[in-house]
Every structure is written in structure tokens, then in C-alpha cells.
N, C-alpha and C positions, 0 to 999 in steps of 0.2 A: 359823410367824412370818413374814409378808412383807416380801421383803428391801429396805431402805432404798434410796432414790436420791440422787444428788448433783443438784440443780437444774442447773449449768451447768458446760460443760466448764474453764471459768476457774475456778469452783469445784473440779473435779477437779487443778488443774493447779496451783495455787497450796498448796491441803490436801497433795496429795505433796509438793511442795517444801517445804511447812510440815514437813511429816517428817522430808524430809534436811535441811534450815535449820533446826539450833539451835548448841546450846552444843558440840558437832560442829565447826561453822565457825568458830564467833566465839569461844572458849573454848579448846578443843584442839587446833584447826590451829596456828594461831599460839604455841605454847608447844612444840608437836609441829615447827613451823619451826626454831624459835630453839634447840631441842637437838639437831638432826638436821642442821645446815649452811647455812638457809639457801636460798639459789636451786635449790640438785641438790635436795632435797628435793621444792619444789614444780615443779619438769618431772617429776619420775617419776611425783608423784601426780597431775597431768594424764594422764598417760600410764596410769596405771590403769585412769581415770575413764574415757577413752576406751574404751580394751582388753577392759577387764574389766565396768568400773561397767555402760556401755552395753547390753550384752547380759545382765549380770545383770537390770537392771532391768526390760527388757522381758520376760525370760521371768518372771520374779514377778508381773509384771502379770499377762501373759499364764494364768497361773493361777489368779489370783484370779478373772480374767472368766470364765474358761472354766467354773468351778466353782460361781462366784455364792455361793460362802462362806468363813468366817475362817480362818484357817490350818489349827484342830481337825478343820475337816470337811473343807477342801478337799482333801487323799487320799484321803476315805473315798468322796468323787463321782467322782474322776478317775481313782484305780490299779485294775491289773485284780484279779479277782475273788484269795483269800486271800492280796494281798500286804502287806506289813508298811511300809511306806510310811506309814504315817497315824500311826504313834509320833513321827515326825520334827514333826508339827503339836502335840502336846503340848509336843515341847520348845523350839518357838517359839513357844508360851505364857509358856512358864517364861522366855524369852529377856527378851521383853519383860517380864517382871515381872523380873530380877534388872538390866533397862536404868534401870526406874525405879527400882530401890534403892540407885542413887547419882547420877542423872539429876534426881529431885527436890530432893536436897539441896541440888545445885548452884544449882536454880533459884531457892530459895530465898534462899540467898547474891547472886542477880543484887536481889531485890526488896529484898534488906536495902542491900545498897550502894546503890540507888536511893531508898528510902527516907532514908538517912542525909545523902543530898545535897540530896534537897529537903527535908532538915529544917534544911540547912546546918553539917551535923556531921561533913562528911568529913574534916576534920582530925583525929578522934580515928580515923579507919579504920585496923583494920590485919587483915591478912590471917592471922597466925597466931591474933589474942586473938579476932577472931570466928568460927574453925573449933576453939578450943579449948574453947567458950563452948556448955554445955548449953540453957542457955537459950534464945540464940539460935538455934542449932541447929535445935532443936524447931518453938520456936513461927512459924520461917519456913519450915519445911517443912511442918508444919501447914495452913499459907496456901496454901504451892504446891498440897496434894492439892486440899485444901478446894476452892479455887476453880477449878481443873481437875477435874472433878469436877459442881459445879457446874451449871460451859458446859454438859458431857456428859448432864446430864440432859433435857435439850432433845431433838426430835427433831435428828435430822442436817440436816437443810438449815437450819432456825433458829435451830442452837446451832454447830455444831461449824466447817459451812461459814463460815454469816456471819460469825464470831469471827476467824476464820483468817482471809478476804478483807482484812476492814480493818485486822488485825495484820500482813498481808505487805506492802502497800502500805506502809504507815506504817515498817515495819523498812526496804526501802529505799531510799526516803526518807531518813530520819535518815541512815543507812549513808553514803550519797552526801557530805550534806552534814558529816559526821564525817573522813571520807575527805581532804575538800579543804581544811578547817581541818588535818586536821594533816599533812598533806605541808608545807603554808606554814607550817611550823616551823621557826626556824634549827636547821642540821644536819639536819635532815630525808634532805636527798641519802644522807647516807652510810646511811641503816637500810636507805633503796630501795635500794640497791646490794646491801646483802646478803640482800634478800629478793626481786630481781628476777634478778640477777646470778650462776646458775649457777657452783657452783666445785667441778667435777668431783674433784677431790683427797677431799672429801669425801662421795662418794658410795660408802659401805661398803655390806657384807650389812643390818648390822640399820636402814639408812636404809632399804633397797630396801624388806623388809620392814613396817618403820614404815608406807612410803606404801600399800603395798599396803591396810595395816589400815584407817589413815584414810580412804582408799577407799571401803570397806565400813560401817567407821564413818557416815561424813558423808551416807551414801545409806542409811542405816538398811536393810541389804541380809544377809538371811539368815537373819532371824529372823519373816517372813512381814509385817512392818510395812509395807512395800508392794502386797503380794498383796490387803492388805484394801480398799484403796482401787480395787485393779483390780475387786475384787466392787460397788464401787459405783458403775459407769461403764457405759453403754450401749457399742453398737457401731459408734457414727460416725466414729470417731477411728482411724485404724490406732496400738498402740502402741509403735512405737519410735520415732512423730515426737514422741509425747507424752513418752517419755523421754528424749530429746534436750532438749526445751524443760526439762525438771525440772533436768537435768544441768547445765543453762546458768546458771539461776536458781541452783542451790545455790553454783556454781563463782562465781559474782559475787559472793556473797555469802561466801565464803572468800577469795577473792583479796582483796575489799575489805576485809573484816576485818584482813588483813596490813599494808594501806596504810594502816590507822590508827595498829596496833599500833605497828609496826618505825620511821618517821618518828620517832614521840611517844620511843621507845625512844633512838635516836639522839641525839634533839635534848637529851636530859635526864639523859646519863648512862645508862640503868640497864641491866643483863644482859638479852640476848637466851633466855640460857638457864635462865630461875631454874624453868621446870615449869609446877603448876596454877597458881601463884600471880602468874605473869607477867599476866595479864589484869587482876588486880584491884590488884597495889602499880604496875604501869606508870601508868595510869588513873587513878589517883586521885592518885598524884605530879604527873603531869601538870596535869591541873585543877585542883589547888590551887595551881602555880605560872604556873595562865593567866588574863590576865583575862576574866572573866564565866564563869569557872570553875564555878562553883555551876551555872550554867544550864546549861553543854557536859557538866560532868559529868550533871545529873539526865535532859537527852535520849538523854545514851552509856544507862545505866542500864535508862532506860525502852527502847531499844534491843535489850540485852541481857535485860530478862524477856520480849518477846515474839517473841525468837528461842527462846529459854528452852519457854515456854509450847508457842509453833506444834509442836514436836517433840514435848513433854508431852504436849497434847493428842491429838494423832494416834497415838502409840501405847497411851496408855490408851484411846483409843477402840479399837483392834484388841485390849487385854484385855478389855475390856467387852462387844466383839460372841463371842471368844470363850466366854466363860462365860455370856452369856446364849444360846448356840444351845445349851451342852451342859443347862444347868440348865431354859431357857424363863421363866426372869426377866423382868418387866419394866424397862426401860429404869431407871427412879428407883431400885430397889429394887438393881439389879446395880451402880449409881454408890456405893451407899451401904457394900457389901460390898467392891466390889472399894477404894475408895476407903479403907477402915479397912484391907484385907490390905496395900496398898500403901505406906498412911504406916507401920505395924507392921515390915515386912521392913527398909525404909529409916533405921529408927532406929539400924541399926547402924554405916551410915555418917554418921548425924547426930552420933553419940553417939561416933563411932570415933576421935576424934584429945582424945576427953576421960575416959570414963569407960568406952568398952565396946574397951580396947587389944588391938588384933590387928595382929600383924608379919608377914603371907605371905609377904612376901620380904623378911626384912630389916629391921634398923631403919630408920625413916620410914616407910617402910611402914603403909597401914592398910585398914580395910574398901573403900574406895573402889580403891584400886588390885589389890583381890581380884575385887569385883566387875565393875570395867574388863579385869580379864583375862581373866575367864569370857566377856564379853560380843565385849568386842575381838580378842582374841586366837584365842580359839575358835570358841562358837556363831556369828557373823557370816561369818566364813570356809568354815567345815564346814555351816554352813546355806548361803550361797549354791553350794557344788558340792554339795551334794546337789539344792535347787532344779534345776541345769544337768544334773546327769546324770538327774533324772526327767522335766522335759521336754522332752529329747531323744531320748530311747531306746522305740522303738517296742516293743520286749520287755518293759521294766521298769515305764514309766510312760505320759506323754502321746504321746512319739512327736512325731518332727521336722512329717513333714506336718500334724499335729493342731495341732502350738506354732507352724506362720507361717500355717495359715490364723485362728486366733486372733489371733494377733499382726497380721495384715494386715488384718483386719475393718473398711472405713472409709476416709475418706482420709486421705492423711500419708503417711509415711517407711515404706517397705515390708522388712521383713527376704526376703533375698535369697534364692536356695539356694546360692549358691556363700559366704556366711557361715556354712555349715552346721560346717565346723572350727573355725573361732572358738567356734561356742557352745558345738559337742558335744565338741571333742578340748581347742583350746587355751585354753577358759577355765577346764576342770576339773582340764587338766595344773599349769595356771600355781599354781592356790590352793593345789594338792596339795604342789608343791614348794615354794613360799613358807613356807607352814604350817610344814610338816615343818623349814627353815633357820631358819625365827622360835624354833621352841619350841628347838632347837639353841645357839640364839643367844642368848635370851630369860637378865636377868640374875634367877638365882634368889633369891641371897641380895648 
């Protein structure tokens, strides 16, 4: 099967970021802020993003290209001959499939709130009776597979890229002018205060932690959803200039997200810490006590499904190319399969706070925060050091000279050899111990 291209490098650069930019940024940074303190929170997790995010991203890249396939195969080309390397690529199959079995839901829930505003019915919104509601549940996650899905049956350059280009421009866009409408909220100053404004008092273990995850999180890092897009990119580009520019883009796109949230928050009364549900009772209090509210809420909305979508889409596309290299499916036929297993697994979280009750930690507790902990907590973390210990180690896997003459292919931002600690010692020390204090820390029940 000949392996697909991306037309243009703006297409490569915008689609990654389409991957790390979803409900990631705009969704669970900001709820992930307002329980975690605030400003220390967001310095450490800049300070990830640098540290860690940086160099993880580029060597995922650097895999993906080197390899020129999806995660499934990409050890089976790269490790030396009877190494066992290549089980870690099924379980970043399985990553991305337990990503979207709470990942769609969400997305769904972005199209129903936008739906509900330009029908003019946000006043009946409420964030418990539409996630308690089978109904809706369903038939908006339905929507989500269906039309993600859809796109994906398109070749790649006429479906997936051009979808992503005018949904990134367009998110922001909006973003920006959302941003500036609610800073110029009375009260506003005081939210920026405690989302710009560092208050080291509160900067504990399980903060340190949080940020490290949202980290990995927000860069969809560990579970090969990067790797795929580096199999779709020629050799002109060195890539760590190219993940620099992703880093940039996704970080604007969460900072900004804050500067809507936390003003609107302030100005309005309501908790900085209420969880998932901060995004959508903040939001929709808001616009219904602002004028031309109808209209600011239905652009937030529209907003949020193609931050929603951009991330959807790009990792169902890395399940898609996965199971079509193992099976040799055609394109329409793998959308139609993987698309019925994916809305299927995900009902648990549609169904989970009404009729299919699971407690894994606790009451409140449900499928969704089962599933975010498999994905967050784990696989993303123990997926990107195993990523960094196979393309660094000349014994095991790619080997350091293999992973910068890869990575240096092109012009752009060159990996060094005196970065060779960073990638090889302290970005695998840092996850190692993080992990290990997270799961320590992590509340069970």
C-alpha cells in the first residue's frame, strides 16, 4: 500500500498541532488550572513543555519519518532483529482507541452546547441533566464518530489536511477575539491575577505531577499520535524546528483558553475549581448574562467543536492507518469498521453517569475518569519513555546518531549532541520519577 503524503509543510504543521489543540487545551487545562492553584500550576507546565514536551516530540517525529509507518509497524522497521519492541506499537493502538472512548463524548457535548445556542436555548443548559441524559449522550456522539469519520474517508490531502487547515485558522481566530471580549469584563483583573500570577505556596507534589501529565496530555505524546504524522512528511524540514512551531501553537492556544475562562470566572462569581464542568456552567452563565450573548456563546461553541474535532480527527486517523497497514483495508472500508468499534467502546462513557454506573475511584467517579486515567496517567507517560529510551540507545533501538541525523534532515532548528542528556538520561529519569510520585499520590478512592 503506498504511503500517503501531506501536500504542504503548513499542512504538516497545523494537522500536528491539530492533534495537540483540542479539548486538551481548551477543556482540561483550564479546570486542570482552577484545581491545581492557579499561576504555579501554569509555570511548571510551561516548564514541561519545554523540558520534556520538546524533546519528546521530536523524537516521535523522528520515528515516525525514519520508519515511514504507524505506530503497529513502526518497530517492526526500526528495532534490531528478535527484539520485542514492536508490542509497545499495539499498545499505542489500543491508547489511541481508549483516547477516543471518552474523547468523543466530550466532543459531542462541545456540538450539543453549540447546537443549543444557535437554536437560542441556552437558558435551559445544564451540565449535570445533559451528561445524565441517554439520549443525548448517544445521538451527539453518534454525530461526533459519524462525521469524523466521514472527513477521514477522503484521501489525506482532500479530506483530513484541508479540514484541519480551515478549522485551525478559523479556532484562532475566534480564540483571539473571545480572549479580548472577556478580559474587558468588569472584574476581569482579579481571574488574570490568579491565572497569570504564580503563588508558589501552592505548588505541591500532586500540582508538579498534574502538570507534567497535562504536558503529555495536551501534546498527545506517547501513545504514537505524533509518530503518524512524522510518516507523512518529506525531509526538508529539520524536526525540532517543526516542533518548536507545534509547541508554540498548542501553548497559545491553552494560555488563551485561560484568558477567556478565568476573567469570565471572576467577573461572574463562579469557582475556579468546580472540574470537567467548569468549561461549560462558566460559559454559558456568562453569555446568558452578556449582551448579544446568543451570538458570543454560538462562536465560543463553534470554537470548541473544532478544537474538539482537529484532535478527533488526527488521532482516528493514526487508528485508521494503523489497522489498515495490519489488515490492507481500503480507506472507506477501515472508516466504516473502525468508526462502528470506536462509537461501541465509547458508550460506556456516554452511558456512564446514567445507566452503565462505574465508580473506579470513588463516588463521582465514572467511565470517563477510568478511561482518562489509563490514558493520562499511564499510557502517555510510560509511552513517551519508552519512545526516548528506544531512540536513543544504540543497543536497544534507533541509537542517538540514527535519532539526530533523522531529526536534523532539512533546514530548521538542529538537535545538538551536547542535548544528548536531556533526551537520553533526563527526560527518561524525570517521567520515571514523576510517574512513580503521581501513582503514590494519585487519589484512589
Amino acid at each position: 500500500m503506498a504511503r500517503e503524503r501531506l501536500s504542504s509543510r503548513l499542512g504538516f504543521i497545523l494537522l500536528s498541532a491539530g492533534c495537540a489543540i483540542g479539548c486538551g487545551n481548551v477543556w482540561k487545562f483550564p479546570w486542570m488550572v482552577g484545581q491545581n492553584g492557579g499561576g504555579a500550576f501554569v509555570l511548571v507546565y510551561l516548564a514541561f513543555l519545554v523540558v520534556l514536551g520538546l524533546p519528546a516530540l521530536t523524537m516521535e517525529f523522528a520515528l515516525g519519518r525514519a520508519s515511514q509507518a504507524s505506530p503497529v509497524r513502526m518497530y517492526q522497521e526500526l528495532e534490531k532483529p528478535g527484539s520485542k519492541w514492536h508490542i509497545h506499537g499495539y499498545v499505542c493502538l489500543l491508547g489511541n482507541i481508549f483516547l477516543m472512548a471518552f474523547y468523543t463524548v466530550v466532543t459531542g457535548w462541545m456540538i450539543y452546547y453549540f447546537v443549543s445556542f444557535v437554536a437560542g436555548k441556552s437558558g435551559e443548559l445544564s451540565f449535570g441533566k445533559m451528561i445524565s441524559s441517554p439520549r443525548i449522550n448517544v445521538m451527539y456522539l453518534f454525530i461526533a464518530v459519524a462525521v469524523c469519520f466521514l472527513i477521514l474517508t477522503r484521501n489525506l490531502q482532500s479530506g483530513l489536511e484541508r479540514i484541519t487547515k480551515y478549522m485551525m485558522v478559523l479556532l484562532l481566530v475566534l480564540m483571539t477575539v473571545l480572549a479580548v471580549r472577556s478580559i474587558s469584563l468588569p472584574g476581569g483583573a482579579k481571574g488574570l491575577s490568579f491565572y497569570l500570577v504564580p503563588d508558589f505556596k501552592k505548588l505541591t507534589v500532586p500540582v508538579v505531577v498534574g502538570a507534567m501529565n497535562q504536558a503529555f496530555f495536551t501534546l498527545s505524546l506517547g501513545i504514537g499520535s505524533m509518530s503518524i504524522f512524522g510518516s507523512y512528511i518529506g525531509k526538508d524540514r529539520s524536526l525540532m524546528g517543526e516542533s518548536v512551531k507545534v509547541i508554540i501553537l498548542d501553548t497559545f492556544v491553552a494560555v488563551t483558553a485561560g484568558l477567556i475562562i478565568f476573567p469570565a470566572c471572576a467577573s461572574f462569581g463562579i469557582a475556579v475549581d468546580a472540574g470537567p464542568s467548569l468549561l461549560f456552567n462558566t460559559m454559558t452563565t456568562v453569555f446568558n448574562n452578556m449582551g448579544g450573548g446568543r451570538v458570543w456563546g454560538s462562536l465560543f461553541f463553534l470554537f470548541m467543536v473544532f478544537a474538539a474535532f482537529s484532535t478527533e480527527l488526527a488521532v482516528c486517523e493514526n487508528i485508521l492507518a494503523c489497522v489498515r497497514e495490519m489488515t490492507g483495508w481500503s480507506r472507506k472500508k477501515g472508516c466504516v469498521i473502525c468508526g462502528a468499534g470506536i462509537f461501541l467502546i465509547a458508550l460506556t462513557t456516554a452511558l456512564g453517569y446514567s445507566v452503565l454506573h462505574f465508580h473506579p475511584f470513588g463516588e463521582g467517579s465514572a467511565w470517563l475518569d477510568f478511561w482518562d486515567f489509563i490514558v493520562s496517567n499511564n499510557l502517555l507517560p510510560l509511552g513517551a519513555l519508552i519512545f526516548a529510551v528506544f531512540s536513543c540507545s544504540s543497543k536497544f533501538g534507533l541509537g542517538w546518531e540514527k535519532l539526530v541525523q533523522e531529526a536534523n534532515e532539512g533546514e530548521g532548528l538542529k538537535v545538538k549532541n551536547w542535548m544528548k542528556p536531556v533526551f537520553a538520561y533526563f527526560v527518561p529519569l524525570c517521567i520515571i520519577a514523576i510517574y512513580i510520585i503521581g501513582l503514590a499520590t494519585f487519589k484512589w478512592k
